[in-house]
N, C-alpha and C positions, 0 to 999 in steps of 0.2 A: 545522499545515497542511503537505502532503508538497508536497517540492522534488523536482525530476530526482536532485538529489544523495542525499537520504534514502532516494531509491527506487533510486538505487543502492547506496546501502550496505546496504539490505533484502535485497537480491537478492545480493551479495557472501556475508552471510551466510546468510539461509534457505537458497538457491536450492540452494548449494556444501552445505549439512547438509545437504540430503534427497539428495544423489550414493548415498549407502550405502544408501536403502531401497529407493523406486521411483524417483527421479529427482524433479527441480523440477515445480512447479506449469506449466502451461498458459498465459499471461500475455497472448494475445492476438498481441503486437507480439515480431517476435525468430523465428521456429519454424517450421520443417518438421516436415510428418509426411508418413512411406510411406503409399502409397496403400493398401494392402492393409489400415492400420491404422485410415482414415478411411472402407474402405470395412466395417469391422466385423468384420474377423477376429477371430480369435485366436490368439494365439501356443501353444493346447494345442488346436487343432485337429485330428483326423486329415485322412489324406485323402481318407477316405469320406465325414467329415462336408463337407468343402471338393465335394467331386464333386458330393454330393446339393444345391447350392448352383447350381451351374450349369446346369440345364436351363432352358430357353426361357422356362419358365412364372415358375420362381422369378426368374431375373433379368431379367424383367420387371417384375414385383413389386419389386424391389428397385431398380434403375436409372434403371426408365420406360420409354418405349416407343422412345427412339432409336436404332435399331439401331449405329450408330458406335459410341453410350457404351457398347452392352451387350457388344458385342463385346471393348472395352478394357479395362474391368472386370471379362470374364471372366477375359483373359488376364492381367491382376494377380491375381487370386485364384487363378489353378491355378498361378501362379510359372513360367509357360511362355515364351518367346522369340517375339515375331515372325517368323515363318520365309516371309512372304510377300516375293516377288520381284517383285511389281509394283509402280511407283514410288508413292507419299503422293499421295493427293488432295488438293491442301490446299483447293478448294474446297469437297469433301463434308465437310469437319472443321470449314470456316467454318460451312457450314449445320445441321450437328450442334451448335456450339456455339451459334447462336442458337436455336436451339429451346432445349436444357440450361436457357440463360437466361431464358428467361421464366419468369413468375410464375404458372405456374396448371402449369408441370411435375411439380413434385416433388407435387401432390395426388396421393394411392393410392401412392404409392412407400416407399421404407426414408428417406428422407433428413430430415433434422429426428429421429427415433426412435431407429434403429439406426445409420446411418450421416450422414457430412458434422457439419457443427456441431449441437449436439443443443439442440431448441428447449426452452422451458416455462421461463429464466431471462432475467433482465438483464445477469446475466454467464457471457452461455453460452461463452466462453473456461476458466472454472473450471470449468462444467459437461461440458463435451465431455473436458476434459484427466481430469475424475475418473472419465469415463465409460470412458478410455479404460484406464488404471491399472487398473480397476475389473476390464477383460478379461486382465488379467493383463501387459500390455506395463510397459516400463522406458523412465523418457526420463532423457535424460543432458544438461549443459551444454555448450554449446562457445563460446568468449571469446576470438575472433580480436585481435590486437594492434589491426588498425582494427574499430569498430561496425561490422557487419552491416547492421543497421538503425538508424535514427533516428525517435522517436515524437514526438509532440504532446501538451504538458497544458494545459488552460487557466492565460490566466494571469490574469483576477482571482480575485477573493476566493468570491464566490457559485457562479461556474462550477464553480470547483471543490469549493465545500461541496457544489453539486449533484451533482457527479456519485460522489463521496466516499458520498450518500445514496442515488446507485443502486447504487453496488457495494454499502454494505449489504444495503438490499432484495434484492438479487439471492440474494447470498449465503446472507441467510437461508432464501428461497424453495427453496434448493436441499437446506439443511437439514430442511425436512418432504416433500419426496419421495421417489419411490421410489428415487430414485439417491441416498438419502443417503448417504455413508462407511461410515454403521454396519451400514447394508442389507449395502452392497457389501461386507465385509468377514466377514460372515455367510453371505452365498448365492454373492458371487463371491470373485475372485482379488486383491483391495485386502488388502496386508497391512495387519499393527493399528498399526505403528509412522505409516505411510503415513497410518492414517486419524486418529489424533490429529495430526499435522500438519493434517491438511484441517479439522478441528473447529476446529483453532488459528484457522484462515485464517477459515472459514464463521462463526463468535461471534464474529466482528473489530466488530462493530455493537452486540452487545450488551455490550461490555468497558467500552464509552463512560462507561455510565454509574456503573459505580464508578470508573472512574476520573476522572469530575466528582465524584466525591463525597470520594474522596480530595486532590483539585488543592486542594476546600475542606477541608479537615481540619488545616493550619496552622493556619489564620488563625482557624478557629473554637476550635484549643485554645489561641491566645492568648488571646483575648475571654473566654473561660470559666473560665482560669486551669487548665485541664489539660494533660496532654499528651501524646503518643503515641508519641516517641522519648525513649530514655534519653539523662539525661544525658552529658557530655564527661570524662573529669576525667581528663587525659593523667599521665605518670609526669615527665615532664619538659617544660622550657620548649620548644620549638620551632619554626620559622616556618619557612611554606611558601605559596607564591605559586601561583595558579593563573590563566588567564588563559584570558577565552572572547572570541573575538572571532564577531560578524556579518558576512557576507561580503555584497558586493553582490549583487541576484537578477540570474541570469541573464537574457537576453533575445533570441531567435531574430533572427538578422537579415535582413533584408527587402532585397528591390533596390528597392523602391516608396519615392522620397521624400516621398509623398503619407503614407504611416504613417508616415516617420521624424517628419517634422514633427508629423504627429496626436499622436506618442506620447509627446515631450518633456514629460519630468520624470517617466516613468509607467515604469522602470528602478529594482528597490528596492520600490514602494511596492504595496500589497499594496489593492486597489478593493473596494471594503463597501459604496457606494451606501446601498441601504436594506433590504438583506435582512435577514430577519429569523432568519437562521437562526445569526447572532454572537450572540445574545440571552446565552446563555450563558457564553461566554468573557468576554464581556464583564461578565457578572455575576460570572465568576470575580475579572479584574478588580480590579473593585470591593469584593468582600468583601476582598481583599490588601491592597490601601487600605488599608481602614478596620482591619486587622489591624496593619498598620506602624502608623500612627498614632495607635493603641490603646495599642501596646506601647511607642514611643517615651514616649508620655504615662506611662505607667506608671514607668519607668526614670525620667525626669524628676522623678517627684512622690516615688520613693524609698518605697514601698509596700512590702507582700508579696510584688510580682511581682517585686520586684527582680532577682531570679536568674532571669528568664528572660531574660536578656540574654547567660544562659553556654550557652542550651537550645540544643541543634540544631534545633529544630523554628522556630524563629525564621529558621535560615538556609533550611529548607527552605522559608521562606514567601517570602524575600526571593527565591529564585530563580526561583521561579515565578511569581512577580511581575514579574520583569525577565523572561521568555522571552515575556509576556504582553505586556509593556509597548512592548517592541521592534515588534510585529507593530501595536499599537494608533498605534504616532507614525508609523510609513513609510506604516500606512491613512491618517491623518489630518492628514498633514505637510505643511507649503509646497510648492508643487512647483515655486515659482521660488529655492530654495535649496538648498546640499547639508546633511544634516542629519549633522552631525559631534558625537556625543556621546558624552562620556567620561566613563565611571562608573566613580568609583574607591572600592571600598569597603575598610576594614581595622576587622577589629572580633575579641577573643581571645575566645573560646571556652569557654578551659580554665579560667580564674576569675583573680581579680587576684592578684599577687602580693603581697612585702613591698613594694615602690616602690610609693607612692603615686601615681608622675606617669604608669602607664600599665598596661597590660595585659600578661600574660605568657601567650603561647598561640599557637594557633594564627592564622594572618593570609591572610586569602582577599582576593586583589583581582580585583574585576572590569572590564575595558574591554571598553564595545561601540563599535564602529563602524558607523554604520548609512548606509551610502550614500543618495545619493537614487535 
């Protein structure tokens, strides 16, 4: 499940890789664009073709019928000055912009198509921003010492599986249109580094499901007695400590003591209700379970499996077991307690040595800390 923090360190990396092609993705929250760029230029325009753009008819067609906007729009697009000497109306701008804003303006116009945010997605922020790449522009990062802006995510559990499944859907939608990457990288000015990036981002929904199928592929090559990573067999003894800790979640704060009180004990803990859409993780879960419990019994009983207790594929099951496990107790936990638990695991790797009283290898401990 994505944090403010993870989605910050997405954007640390992605955002700062794509500086050397066309620039970061489009994100909604955080961004300016030049007007010239929203209103569908292009950066390889002449300016016969920008001229032929500007007569009455065409930016009418394009604007709409307010004379203010068309006027403004012209003069962004021919890149010309103001050079009037009569003071701002600012009453004729107020009434210009209530007309702009209604809902029945932008019918027969450019706007939703060629220009402003571009319709026919869910996440028309990707859509607009590829449209815009697509004409050939470059957008670049800027990461003032204070945010700029500050956004909003939901903070339960389903809100945000919900909307996690509209950026999918979105995503993909934008994948069998005309503006796909592959289109725009063909007929327009999207280079090819640009548009495997954007395929990266648009397949983010369909990645899902191997990677449910891999989260299970421990636990099933314990049960089965196969396995999928090679074994460990170090050159010498050695111990190394790693340590993951859980940080408390974040929580916006409010001047309303009306929610501080609502909200007490709901800081940490992660709301599931009864959506149905954990069905899976929580069957991930479940098969880890019963994979540990498998494998312990096995080690125990002194079987054939015996040597999977030196396998990697056993640690890769334990961890995904505990990233799973942590998310399922702060769902499902007291909320009149703080949920202080420490897991501390030591288990070698590399295979036993001659000392019979212990292991010689590698040594992983884990602590979480899970606030409430």
């Amino acid at each position: 499940m994505s944090t403010p923090i993870s989605f910050a360190c997405e954007w640390q990396y992605l955002g700062r890789g794509l500086a050397g092609i066309q620039g970061p993705f489009y994100g909604g929250t955080g961004c300016f664009h030049r007007r010239k760029v929203i209103y569908g230029l292009s950066p390889y325009e002449y300016d016969e073709e920008i001229s032929g753009k500007l007569s009455d008819q065409n930016l009418q067609k394009t604007f709409g019928s307010s004379m203010e906007f068309t006027k403004s729009g012209a003069q962004i697009l021919s890149g010309s000055k103001s050079t009037s000497s009569s003071p701002h109306n600012l009453l004729r701008s107020v009434e210009a912009a209530n007309q702009v804003a209604t809902c029945v303006y932008e019918y027969g116009t450019a706007w939703g198509r060629e220009m402003g945010w571009i319709y026919g997605s869910t996440t028309e922020d990707i859509l607009t921003g590829l449209t815009i790449h697509g004409r050939g522009w470059k957008s670049t990062s800027c990461t003032p010492t204070l945010p700029g802006f500050l956004g909003c995510a939901p903070s339960g559990g389903p809100a945000t599986m919900t909307q996690h499944k509209r950026w999918a859907t979105g995503l993909l939608e934008i994948l069998v249109t005309r503006r796909s990457p592959l289109i725009l990288t063909l007929v327009g000015k999207l280079q090819f580094r640009q548009c495997l990036a954007y395929l990266w981002i648009l397949l983010w929904g369909l990645r899902s499901v191997p990677e449910l199928c891999y989260a299970t592929l421990p636990a099933y090559c314990i049960i089965s007695g196969s396995r999928f990573l090679p074994k460990c067999y170090p050159e010498a003894p050695r111990n190394t400590e790693t340590v993951f800790g859980v940080t408390q979640k974040e929580k916006s704060p409010t001047n309303s003591s009306d929610d501080d009180n609502a909200n007490v004990g709901m800081v940490g803990r992660i709301t599931f209700n009864e959506s149905p859409i954990f069905i899976s993780a929580t069957m991930v879960l479940l098969v880890h379970q019963t994979g540990l419990v498998w494998n312990f019994k096995v080690q125990t009983g002194g079987s054939r499996w015996a040597c999977l207790e030196y396998e990697s594929g056993a640690l890769a099951l334990l961890f995904v077991h505990l990233s799973r496990w942590s998310s399922m107790v702060q769902g499902f936990g007291d909320e009149t307690r703080t949920h202080e638990i420490n897991v501390l695991l030591r288990e070698g790797v590399s295979g036993r040595d001659s000392n019979p009283t212990g292991y010689a290898g590698l040594t992983t401990e884990l602590v979480l800390n899970m606030g409430e």
